[in-house]
Every structure is written in C-alpha cells, then in structure tokens.
C-alpha positions in Angstrom: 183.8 -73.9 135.6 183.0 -70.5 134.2 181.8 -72.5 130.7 179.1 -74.5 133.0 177.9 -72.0 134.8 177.4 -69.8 131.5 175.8 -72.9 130.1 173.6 -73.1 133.2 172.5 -70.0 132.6 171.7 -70.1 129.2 169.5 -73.1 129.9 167.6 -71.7 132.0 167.2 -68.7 129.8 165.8 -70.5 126.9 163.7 -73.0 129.2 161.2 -69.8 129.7 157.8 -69.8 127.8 157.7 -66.7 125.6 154.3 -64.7 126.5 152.2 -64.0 123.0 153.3 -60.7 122.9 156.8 -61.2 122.9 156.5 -63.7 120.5 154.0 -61.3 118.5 156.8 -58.5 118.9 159.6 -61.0 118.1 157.7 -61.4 114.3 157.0 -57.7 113.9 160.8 -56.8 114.2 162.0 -59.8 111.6 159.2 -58.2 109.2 160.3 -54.8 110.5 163.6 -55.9 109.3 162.8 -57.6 105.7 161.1 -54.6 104.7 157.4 -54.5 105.2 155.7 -51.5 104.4 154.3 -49.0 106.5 150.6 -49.7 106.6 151.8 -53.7 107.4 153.7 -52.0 110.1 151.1 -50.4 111.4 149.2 -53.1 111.6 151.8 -55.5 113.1 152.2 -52.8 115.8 148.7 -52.9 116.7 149.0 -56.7 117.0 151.9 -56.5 119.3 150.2 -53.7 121.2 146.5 -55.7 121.3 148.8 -59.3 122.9 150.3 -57.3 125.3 147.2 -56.1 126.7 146.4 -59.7 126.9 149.1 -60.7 128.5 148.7 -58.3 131.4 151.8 -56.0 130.6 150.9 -52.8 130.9 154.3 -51.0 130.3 154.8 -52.7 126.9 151.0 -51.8 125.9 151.5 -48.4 125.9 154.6 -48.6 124.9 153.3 -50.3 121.9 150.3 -48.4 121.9 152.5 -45.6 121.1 154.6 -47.2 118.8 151.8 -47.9 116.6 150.0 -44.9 116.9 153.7 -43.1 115.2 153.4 -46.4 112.7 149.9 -45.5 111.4 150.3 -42.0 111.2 153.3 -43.0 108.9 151.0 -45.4 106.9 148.9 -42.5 106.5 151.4 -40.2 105.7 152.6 -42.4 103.0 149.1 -43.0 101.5 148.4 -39.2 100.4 151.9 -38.5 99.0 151.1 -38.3 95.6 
C-alpha cells in the first residue's frame, strides 16, 4: 500500500510542466557542474534570472538577480588577474 501511494505521488510529481526558468536553472547547474567557466556562469545566471522574470517569480528573480550579480563580478575578477 505504502509502494502505491509513493508511486501516486511520484506521478503526479513528474506530471507537472517545468516553468522556463526552472528548466533554464536546471541547465545552468549541470553546466555549473561540468565546469563552465566563470564569465559562462555569469552569463547562464543572467539567463536564469531574465526567465524568471518571465515567468512571474519574483522571489527566484532576485534571488537570481543576485546570484549573477556575485557570478559576474567573479567573471570580472577573473579577467584582470594577470
């Protein structure tokens, strides 16, 4: 019994449309992940920021708004080391 209604709830889980910025922030962390640099980063973050505004989601804009914001400065960081 407690198999089905695990299963139940799984399937219903995974019936759910992913918004775009989920799905944009699900492809920043596998890049995030297999090593893209910091000025891709920066630029994925942006992406994932910029489709949540589109999606109406406020709290993960800014969220993400930040995020990026600490990505680029990285980027930038990491472009004048000499």
């Amino acid at each position: 019994m407690r198999l089905m209604i695990a299963a139940l709830a799984l399937a219903n889980t995974s019936c759910r449309q992913m918004t775009s910025g989920e799905i944009t922030e699900r492809t920043y962390n596998i890049a995030e992940r297999n090593g893209d640099d910091t000025s891709q980063l920066c630029e994925r973050a942006r992406r994932v920021a910029e489709a949540y505004l589109n999606d109406g989601n406020e709290e993960q804009y800014k969220f993400w708004g930040l995020k990026s914001a600490t990505k680029c400065l990285n980027a930038e960081l990491n472009r004048r080391r000499p």
